[in-house]
PDBQT receptor file of N, H, CA, C and O in Angstrom, charges set to zero:
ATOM      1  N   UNK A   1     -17.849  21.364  14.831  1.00  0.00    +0.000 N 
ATOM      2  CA  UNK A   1     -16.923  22.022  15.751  1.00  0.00    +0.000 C 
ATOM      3  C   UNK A   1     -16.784  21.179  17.017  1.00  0.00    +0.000 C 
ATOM      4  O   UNK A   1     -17.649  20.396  17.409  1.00  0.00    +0.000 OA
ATOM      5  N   UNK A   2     -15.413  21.452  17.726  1.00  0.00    +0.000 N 
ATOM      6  H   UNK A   2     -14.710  22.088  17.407  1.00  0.00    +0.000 HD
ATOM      7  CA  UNK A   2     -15.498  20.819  19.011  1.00  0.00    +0.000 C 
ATOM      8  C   UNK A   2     -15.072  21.530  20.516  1.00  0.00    +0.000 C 
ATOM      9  O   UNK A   2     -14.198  22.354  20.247  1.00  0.00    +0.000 OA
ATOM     10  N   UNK A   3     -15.299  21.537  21.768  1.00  0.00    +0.000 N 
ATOM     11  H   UNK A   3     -16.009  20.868  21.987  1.00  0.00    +0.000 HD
ATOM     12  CA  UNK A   3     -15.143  22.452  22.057  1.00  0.00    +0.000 C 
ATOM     13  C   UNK A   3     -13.775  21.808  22.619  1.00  0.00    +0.000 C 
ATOM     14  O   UNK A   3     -13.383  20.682  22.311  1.00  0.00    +0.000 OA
ATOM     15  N   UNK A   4     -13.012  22.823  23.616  1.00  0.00    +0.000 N 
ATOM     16  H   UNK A   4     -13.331  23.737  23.866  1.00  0.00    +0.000 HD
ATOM     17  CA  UNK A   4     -11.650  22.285  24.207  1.00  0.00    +0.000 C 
ATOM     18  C   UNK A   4     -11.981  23.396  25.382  1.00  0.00    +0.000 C 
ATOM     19  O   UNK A   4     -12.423  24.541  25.286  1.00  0.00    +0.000 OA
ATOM     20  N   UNK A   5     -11.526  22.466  26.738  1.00  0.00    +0.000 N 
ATOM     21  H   UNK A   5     -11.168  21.536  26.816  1.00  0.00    +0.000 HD
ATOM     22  CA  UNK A   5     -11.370  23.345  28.111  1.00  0.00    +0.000 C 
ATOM     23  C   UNK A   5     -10.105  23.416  28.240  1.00  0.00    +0.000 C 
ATOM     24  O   UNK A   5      -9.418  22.499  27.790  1.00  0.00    +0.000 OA
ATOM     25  N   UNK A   6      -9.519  24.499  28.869  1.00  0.00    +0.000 N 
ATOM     26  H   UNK A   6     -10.077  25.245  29.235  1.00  0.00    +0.000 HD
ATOM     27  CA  UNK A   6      -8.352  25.309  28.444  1.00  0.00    +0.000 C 
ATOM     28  C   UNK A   6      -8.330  25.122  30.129  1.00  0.00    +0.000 C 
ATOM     29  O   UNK A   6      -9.293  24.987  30.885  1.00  0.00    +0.000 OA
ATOM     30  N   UNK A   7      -6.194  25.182  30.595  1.00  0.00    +0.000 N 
ATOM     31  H   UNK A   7      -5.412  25.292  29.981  1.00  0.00    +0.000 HD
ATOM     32  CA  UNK A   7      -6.311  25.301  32.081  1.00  0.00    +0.000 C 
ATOM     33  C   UNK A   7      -6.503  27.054  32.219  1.00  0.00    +0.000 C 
ATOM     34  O   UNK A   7      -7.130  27.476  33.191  1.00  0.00    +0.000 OA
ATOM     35  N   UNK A   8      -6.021  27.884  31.356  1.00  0.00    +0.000 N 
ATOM     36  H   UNK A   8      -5.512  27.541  30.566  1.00  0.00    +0.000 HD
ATOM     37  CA  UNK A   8      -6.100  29.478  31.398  1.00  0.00    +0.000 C 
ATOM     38  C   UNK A   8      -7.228  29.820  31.562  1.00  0.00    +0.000 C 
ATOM     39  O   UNK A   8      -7.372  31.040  31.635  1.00  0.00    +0.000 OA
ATOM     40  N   UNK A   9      -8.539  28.934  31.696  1.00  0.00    +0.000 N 
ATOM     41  H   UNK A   9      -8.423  27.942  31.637  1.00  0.00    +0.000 HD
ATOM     42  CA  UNK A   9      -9.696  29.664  32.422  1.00  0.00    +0.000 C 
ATOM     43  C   UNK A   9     -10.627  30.266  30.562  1.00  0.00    +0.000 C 
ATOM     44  O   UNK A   9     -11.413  31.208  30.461  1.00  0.00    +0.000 OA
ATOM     45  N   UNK A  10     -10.266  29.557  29.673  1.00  0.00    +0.000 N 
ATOM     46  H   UNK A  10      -9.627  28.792  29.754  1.00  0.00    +0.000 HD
ATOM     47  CA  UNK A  10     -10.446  29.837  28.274  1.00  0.00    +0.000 C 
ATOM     48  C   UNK A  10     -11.272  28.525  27.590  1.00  0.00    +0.000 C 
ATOM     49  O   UNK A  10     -11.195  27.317  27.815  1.00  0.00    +0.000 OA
ATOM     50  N   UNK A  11     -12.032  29.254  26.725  1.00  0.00    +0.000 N 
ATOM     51  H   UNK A  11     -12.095  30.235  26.542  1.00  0.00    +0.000 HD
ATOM     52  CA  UNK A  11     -12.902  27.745  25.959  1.00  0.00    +0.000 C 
ATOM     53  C   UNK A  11     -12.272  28.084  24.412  1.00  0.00    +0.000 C 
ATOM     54  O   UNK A  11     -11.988  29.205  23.989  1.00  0.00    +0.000 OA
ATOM     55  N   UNK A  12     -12.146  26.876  23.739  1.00  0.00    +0.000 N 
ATOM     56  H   UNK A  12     -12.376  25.965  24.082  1.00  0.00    +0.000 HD
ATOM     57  CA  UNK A  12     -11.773  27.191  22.547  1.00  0.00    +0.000 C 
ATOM     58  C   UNK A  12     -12.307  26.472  21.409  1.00  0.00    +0.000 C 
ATOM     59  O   UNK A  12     -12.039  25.273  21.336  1.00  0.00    +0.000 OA
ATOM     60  N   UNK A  13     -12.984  26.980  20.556  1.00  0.00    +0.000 N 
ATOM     61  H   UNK A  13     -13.202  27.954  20.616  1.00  0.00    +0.000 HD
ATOM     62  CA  UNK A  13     -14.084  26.378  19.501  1.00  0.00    +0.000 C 
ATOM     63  C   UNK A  13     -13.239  25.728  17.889  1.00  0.00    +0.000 C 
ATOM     64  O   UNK A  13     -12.666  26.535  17.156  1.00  0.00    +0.000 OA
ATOM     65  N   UNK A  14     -13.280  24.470  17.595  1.00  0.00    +0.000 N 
ATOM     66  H   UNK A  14     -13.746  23.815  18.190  1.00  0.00    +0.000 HD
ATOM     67  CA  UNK A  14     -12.018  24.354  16.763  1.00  0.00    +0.000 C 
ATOM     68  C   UNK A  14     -12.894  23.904  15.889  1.00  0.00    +0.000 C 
ATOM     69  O   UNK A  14     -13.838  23.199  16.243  1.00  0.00    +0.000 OA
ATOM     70  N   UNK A  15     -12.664  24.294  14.513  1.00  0.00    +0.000 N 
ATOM     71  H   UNK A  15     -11.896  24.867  14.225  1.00  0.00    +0.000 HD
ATOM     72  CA  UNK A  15     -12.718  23.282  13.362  1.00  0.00    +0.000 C 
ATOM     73  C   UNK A  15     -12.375  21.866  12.845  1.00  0.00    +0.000 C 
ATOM     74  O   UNK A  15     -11.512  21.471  12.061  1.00  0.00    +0.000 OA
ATOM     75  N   UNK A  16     -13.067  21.413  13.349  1.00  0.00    +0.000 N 
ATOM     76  H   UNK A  16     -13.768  21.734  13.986  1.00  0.00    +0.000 HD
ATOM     77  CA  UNK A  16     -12.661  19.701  12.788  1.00  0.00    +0.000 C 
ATOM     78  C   UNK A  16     -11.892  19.684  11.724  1.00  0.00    +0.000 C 
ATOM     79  O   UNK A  16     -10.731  19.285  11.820  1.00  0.00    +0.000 OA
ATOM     80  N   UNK A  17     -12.436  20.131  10.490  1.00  0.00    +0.000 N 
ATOM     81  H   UNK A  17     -13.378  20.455  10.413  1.00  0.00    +0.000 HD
ATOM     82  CA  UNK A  17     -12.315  19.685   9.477  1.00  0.00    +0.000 C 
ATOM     83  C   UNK A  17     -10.449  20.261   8.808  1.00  0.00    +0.000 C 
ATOM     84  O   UNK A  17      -9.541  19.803   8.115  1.00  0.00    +0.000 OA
ATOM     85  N   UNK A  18     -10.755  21.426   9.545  1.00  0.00    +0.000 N 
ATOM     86  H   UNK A  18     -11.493  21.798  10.108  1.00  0.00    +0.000 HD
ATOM     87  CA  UNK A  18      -9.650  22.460   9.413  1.00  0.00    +0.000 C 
ATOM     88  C   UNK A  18      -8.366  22.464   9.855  1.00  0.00    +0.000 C 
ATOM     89  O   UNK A  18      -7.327  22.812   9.295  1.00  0.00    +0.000 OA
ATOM     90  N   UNK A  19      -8.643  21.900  11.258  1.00  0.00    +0.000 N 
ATOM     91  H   UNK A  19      -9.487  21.617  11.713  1.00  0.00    +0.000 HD
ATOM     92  CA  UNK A  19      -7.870  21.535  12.598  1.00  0.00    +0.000 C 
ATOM     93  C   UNK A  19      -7.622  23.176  13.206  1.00  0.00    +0.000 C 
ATOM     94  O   UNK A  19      -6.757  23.308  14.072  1.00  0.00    +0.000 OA
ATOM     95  N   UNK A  20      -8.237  24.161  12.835  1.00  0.00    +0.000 N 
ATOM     96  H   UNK A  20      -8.940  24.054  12.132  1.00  0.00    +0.000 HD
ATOM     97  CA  UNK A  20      -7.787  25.118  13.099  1.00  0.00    +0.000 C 
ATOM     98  C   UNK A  20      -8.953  25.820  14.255  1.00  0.00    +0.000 C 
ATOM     99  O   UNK A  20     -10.129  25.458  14.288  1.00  0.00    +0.000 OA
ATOM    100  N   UNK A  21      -8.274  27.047  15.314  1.00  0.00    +0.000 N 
ATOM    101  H   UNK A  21      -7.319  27.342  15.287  1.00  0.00    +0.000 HD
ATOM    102  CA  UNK A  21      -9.317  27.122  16.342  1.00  0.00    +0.000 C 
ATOM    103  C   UNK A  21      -9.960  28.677  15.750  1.00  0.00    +0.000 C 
ATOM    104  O   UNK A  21      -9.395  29.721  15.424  1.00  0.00    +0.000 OA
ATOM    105  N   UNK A  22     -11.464  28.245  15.794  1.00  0.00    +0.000 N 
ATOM    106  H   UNK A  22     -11.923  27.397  16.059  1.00  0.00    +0.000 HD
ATOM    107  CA  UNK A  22     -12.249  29.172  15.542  1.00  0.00    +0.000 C 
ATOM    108  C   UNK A  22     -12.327  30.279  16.068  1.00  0.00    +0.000 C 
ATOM    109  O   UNK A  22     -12.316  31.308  15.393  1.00  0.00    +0.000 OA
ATOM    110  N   UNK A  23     -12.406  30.274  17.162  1.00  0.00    +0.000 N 
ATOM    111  H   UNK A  23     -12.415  29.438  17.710  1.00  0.00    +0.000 HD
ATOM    112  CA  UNK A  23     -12.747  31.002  18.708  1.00  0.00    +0.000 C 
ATOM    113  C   UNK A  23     -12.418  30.671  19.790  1.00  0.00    +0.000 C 
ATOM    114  O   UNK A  23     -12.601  29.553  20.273  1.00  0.00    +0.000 OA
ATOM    115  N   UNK A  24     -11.676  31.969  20.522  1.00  0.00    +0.000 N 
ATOM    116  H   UNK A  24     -11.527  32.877  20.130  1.00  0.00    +0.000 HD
ATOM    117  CA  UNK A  24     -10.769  31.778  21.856  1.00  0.00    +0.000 C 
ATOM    118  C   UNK A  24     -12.053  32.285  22.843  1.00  0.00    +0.000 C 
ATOM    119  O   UNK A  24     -11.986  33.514  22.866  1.00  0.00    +0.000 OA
ATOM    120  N   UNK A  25     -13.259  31.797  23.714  1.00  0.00    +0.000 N 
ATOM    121  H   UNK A  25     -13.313  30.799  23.696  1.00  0.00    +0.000 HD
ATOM    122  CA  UNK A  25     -13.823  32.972  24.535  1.00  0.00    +0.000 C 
ATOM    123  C   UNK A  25     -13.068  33.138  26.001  1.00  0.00    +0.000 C 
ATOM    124  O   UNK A  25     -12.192  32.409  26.467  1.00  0.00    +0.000 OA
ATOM    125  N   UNK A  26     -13.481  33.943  26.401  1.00  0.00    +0.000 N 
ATOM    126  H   UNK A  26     -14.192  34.535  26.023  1.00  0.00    +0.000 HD
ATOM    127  CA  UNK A  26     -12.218  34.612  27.641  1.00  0.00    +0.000 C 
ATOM    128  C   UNK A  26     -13.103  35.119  28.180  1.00  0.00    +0.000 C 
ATOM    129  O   UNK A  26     -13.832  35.718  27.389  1.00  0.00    +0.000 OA
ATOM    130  N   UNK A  27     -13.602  35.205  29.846  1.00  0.00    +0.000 N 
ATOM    131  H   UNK A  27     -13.010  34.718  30.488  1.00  0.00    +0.000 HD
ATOM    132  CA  UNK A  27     -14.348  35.963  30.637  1.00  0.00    +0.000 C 
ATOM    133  C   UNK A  27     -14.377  35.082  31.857  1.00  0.00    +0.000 C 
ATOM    134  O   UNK A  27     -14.636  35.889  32.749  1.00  0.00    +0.000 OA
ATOM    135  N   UNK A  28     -14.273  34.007  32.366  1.00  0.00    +0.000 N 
ATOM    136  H   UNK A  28     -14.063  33.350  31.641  1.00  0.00    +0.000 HD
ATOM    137  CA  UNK A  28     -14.792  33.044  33.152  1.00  0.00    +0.000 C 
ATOM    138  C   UNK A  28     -13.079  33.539  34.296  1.00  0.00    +0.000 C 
ATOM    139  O   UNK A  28     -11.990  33.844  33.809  1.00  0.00    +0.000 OA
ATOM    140  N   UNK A  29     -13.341  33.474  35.486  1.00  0.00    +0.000 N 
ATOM    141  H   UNK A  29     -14.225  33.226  35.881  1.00  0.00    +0.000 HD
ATOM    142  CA  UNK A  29     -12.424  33.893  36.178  1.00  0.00    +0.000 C 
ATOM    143  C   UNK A  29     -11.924  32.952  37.260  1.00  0.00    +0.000 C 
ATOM    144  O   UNK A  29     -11.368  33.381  38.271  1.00  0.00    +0.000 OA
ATOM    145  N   UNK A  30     -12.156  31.494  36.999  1.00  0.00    +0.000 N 
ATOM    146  H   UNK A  30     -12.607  31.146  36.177  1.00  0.00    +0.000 HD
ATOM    147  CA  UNK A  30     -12.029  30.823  37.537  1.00  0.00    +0.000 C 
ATOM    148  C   UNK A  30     -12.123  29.192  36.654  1.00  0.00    +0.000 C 
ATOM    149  O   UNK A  30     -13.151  28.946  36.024  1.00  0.00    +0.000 OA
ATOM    150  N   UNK A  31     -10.912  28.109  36.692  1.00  0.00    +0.000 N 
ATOM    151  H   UNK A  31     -10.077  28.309  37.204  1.00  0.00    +0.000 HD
ATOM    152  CA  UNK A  31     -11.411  27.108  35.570  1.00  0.00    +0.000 C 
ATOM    153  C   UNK A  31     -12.650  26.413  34.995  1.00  0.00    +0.000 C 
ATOM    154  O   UNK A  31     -13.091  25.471  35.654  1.00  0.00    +0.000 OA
ATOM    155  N   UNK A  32     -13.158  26.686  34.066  1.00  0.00    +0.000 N 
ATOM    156  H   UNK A  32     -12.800  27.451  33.531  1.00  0.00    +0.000 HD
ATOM    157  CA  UNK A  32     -14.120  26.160  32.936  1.00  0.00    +0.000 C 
ATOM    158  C   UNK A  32     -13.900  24.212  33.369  1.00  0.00    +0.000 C 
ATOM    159  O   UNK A  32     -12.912  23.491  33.232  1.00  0.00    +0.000 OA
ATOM    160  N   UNK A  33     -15.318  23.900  33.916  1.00  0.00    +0.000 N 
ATOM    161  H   UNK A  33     -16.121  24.486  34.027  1.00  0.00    +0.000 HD
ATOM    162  CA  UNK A  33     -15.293  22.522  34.308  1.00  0.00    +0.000 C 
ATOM    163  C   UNK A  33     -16.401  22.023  33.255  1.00  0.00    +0.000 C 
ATOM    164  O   UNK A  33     -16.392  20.841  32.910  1.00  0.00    +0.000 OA
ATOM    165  N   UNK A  34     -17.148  22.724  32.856  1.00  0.00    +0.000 N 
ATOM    166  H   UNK A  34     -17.156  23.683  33.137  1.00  0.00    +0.000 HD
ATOM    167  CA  UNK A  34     -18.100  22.178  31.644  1.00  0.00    +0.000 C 
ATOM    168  C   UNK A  34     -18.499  23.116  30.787  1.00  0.00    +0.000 C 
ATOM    169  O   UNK A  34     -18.139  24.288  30.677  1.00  0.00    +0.000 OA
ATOM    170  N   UNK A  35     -19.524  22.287  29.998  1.00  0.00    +0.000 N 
ATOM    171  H   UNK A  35     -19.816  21.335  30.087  1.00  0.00    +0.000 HD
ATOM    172  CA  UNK A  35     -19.288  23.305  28.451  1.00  0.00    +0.000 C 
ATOM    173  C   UNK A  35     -20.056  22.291  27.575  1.00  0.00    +0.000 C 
ATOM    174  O   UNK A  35     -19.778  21.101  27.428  1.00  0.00    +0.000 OA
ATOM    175  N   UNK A  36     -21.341  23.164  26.876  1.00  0.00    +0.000 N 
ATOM    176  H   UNK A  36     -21.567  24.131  26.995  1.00  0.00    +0.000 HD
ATOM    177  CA  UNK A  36     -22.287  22.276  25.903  1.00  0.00    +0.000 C 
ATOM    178  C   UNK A  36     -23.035  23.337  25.005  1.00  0.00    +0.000 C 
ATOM    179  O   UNK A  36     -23.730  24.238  25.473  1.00  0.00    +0.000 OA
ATOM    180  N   UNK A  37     -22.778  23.091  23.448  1.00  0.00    +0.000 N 
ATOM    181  H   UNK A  37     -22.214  22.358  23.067  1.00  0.00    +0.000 HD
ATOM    182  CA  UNK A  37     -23.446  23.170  22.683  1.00  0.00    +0.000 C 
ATOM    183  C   UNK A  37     -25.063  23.662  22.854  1.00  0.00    +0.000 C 
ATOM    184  O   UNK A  37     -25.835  22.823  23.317  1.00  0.00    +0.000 OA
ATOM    185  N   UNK A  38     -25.471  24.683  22.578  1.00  0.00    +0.000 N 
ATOM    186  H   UNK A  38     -24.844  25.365  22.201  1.00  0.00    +0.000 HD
ATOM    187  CA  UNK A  38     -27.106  24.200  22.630  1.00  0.00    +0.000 C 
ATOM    188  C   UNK A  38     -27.371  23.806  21.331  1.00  0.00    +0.000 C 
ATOM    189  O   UNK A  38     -26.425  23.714  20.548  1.00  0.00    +0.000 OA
ATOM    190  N   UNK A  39     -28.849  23.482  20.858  1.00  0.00    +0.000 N 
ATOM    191  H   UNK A  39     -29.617  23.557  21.494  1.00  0.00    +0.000 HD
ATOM    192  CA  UNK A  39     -29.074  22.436  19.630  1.00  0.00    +0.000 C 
ATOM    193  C   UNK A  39     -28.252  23.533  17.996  1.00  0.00    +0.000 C 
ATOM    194  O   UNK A  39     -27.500  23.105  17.121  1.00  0.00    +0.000 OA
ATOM    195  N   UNK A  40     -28.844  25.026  18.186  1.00  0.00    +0.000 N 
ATOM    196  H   UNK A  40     -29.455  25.374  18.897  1.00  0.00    +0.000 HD
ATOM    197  CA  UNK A  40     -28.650  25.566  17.374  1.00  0.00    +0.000 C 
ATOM    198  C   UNK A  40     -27.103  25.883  16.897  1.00  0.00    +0.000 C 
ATOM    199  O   UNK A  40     -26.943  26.712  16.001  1.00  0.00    +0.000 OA
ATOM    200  N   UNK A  41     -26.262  25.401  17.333  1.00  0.00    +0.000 N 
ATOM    201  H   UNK A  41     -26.392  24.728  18.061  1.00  0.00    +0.000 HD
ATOM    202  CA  UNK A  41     -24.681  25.349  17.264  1.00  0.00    +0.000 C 
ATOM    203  C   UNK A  41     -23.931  26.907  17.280  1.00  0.00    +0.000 C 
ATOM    204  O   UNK A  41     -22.760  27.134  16.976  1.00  0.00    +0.000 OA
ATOM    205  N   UNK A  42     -25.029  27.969  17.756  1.00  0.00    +0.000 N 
ATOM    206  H   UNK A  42     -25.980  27.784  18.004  1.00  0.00    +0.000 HD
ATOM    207  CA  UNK A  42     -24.392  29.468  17.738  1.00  0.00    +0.000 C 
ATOM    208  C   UNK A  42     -24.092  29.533  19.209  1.00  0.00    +0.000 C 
ATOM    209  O   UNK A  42     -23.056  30.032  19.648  1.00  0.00    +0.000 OA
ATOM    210  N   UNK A  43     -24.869  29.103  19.820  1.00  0.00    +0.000 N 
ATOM    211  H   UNK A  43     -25.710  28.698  19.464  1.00  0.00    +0.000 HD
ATOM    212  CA  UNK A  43     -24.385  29.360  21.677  1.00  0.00    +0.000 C 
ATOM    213  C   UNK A  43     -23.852  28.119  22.434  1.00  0.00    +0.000 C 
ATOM    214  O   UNK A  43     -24.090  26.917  22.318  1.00  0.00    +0.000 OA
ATOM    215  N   UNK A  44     -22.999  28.876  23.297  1.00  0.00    +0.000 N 
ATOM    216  H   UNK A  44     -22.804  29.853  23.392  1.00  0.00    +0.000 HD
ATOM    217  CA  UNK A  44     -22.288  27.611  24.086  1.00  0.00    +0.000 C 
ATOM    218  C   UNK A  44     -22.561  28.569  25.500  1.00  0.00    +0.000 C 
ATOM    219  O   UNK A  44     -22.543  29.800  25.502  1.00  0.00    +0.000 OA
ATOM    220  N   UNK A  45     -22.868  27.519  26.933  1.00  0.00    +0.000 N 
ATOM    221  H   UNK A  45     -22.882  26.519  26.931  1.00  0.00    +0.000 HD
ATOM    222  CA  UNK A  45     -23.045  27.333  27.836  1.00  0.00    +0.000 C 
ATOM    223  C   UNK A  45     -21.591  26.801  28.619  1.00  0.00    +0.000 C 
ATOM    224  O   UNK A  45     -20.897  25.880  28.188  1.00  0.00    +0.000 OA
ATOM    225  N   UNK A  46     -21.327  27.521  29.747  1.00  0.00    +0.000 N 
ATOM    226  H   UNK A  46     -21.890  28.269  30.097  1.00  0.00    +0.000 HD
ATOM    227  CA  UNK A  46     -19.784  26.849  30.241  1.00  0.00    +0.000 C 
ATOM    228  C   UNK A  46     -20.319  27.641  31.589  1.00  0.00    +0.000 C 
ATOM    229  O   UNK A  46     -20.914  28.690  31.833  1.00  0.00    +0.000 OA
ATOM    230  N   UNK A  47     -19.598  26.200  32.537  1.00  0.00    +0.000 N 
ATOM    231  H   UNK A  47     -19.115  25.348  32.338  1.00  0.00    +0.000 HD
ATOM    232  CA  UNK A  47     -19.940  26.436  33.889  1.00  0.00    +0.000 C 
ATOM    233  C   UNK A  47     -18.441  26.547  34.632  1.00  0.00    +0.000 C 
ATOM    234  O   UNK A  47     -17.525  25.736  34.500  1.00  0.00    +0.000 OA
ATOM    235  N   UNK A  48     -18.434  27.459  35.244  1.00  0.00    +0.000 N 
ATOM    236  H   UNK A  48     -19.179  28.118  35.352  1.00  0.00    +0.000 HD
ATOM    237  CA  UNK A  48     -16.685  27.373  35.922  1.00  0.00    +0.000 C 
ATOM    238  C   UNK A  48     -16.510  27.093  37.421  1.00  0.00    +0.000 C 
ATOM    239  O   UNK A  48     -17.545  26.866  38.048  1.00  0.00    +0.000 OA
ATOM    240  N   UNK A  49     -15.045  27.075  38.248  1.00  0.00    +0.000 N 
ATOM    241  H   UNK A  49     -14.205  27.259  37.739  1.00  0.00    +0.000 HD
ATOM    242  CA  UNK A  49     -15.227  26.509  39.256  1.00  0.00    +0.000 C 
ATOM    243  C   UNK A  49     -15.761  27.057  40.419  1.00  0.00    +0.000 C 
ATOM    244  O   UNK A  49     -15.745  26.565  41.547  1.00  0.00    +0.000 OA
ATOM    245  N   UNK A  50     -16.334  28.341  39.973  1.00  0.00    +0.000 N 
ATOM    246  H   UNK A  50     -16.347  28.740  39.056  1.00  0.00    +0.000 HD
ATOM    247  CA  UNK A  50     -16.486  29.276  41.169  1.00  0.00    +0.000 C 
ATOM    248  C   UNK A  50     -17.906  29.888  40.926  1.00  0.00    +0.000 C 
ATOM    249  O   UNK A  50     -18.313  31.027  41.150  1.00  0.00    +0.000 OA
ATOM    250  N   UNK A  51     -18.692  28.533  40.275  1.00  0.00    +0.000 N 
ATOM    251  H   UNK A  51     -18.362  27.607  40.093  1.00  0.00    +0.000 HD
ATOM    252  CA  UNK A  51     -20.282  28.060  40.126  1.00  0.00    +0.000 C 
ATOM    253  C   UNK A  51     -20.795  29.139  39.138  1.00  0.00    +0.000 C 
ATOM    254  O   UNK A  51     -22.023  29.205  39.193  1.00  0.00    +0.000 OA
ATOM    255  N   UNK A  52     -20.312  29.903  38.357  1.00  0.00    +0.000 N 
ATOM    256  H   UNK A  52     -19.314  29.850  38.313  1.00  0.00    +0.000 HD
ATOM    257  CA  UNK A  52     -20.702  30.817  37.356  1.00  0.00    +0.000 C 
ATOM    258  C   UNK A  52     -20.945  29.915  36.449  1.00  0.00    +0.000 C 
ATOM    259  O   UNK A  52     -20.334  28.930  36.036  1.00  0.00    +0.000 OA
ATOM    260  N   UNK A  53     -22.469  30.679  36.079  1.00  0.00    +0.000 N 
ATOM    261  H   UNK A  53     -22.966  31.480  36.415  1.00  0.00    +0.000 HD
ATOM    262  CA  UNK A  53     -22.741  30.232  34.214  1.00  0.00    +0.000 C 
ATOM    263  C   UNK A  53     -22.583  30.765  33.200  1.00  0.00    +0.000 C 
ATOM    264  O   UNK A  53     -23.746  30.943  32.837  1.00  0.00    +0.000 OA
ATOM    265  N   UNK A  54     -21.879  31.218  32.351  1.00  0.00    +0.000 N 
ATOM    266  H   UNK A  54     -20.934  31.073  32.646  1.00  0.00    +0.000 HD
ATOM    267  CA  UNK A  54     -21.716  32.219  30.973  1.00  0.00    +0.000 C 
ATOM    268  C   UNK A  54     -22.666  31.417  29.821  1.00  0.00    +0.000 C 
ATOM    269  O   UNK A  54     -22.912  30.216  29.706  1.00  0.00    +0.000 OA
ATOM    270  N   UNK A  55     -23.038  32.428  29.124  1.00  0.00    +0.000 N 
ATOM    271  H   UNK A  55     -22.838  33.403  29.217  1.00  0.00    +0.000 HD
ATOM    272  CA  UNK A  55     -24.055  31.897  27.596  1.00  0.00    +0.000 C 
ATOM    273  C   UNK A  55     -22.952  32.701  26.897  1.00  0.00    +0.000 C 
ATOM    274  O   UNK A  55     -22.677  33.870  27.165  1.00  0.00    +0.000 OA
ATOM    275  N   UNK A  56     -22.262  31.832  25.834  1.00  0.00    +0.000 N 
ATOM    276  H   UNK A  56     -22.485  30.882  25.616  1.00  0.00    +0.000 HD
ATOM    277  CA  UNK A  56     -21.899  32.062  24.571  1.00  0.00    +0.000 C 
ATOM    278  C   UNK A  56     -22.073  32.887  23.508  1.00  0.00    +0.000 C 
ATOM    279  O   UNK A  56     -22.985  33.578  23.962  1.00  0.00    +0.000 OA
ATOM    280  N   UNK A  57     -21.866  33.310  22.441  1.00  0.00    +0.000 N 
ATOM    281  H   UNK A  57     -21.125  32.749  22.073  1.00  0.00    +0.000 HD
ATOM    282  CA  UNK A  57     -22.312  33.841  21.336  1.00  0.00    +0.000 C 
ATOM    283  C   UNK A  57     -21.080  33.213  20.665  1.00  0.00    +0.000 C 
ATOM    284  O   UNK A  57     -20.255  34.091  20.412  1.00  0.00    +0.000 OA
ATOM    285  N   UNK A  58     -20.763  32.243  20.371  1.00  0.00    +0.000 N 
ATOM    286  H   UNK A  58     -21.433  31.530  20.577  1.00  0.00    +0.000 HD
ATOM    287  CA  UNK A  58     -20.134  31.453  18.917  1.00  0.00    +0.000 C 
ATOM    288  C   UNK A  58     -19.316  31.887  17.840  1.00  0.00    +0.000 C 
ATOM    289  O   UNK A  58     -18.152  31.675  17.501  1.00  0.00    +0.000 OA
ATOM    290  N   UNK A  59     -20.684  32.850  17.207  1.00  0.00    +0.000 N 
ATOM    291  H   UNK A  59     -21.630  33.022  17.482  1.00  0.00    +0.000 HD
ATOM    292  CA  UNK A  59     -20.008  33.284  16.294  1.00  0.00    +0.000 C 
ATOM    293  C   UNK A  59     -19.533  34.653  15.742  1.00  0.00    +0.000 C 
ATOM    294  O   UNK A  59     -18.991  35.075  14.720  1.00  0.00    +0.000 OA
ATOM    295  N   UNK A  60     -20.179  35.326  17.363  1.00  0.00    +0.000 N 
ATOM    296  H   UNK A  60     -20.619  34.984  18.193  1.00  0.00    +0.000 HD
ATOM    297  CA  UNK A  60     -19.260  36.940  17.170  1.00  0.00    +0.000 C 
ATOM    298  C   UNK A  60     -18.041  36.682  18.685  1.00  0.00    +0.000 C 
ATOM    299  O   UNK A  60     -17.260  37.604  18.919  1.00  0.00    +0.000 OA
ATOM    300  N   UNK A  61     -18.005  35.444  19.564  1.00  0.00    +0.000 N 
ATOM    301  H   UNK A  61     -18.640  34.696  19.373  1.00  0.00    +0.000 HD
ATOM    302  CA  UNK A  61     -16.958  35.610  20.480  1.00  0.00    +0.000 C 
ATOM    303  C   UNK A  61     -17.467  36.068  21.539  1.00  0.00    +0.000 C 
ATOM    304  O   UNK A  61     -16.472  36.356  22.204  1.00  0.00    +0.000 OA
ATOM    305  N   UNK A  62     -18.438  36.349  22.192  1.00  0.00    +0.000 N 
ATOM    306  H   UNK A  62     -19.247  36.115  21.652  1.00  0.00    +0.000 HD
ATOM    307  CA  UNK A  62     -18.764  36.996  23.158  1.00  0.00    +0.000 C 
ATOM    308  C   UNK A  62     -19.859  36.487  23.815  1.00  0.00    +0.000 C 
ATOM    309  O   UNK A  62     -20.782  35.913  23.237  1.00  0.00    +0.000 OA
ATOM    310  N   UNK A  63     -19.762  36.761  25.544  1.00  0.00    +0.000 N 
ATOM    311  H   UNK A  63     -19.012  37.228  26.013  1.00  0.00    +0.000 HD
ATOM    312  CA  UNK A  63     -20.470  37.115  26.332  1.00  0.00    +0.000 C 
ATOM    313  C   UNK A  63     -21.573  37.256  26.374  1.00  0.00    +0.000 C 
ATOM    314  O   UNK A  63     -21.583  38.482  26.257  1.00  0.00    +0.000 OA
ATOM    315  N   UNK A  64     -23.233  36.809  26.499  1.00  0.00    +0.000 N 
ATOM    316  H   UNK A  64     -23.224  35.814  26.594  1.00  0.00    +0.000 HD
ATOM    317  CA  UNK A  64     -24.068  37.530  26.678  1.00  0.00    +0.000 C 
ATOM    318  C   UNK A  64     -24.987  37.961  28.107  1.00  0.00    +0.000 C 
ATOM    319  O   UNK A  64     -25.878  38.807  28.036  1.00  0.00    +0.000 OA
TER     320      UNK A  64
């Protein structure tokens, strides 16, 4: 998977292989400036411009 920073303040999780996007996550209220994988490929980490950290959940879409 790869991730994509969105200007709508959105991360979007795509299928390589597929070309198709897995997962839209939505919560960050200010633009998404980074964004990393942890090792286990279910959670993603994204930092936005208004110094918030969100933890991922991958593969149900959500927030934790």
């Amino acid at each position: 998977a790869i991730v994509e920073l969105t200007h709508d303040k959105t991360i979007k999780i795509w299928d390589m292989v597929m070309g198709t996007c897995m997962q839209m996550l939505m919560g960050h209220s200010h633009q998404v400036w980074s964004v990393v994988f942890l090792p286990d490929l279910k959670l993603v980490v994204s930092g936005s411009d208004n110094k918030t950290i969100k933890i991922w959940d991958v593969v149900m879409g959500i927030c934790m």
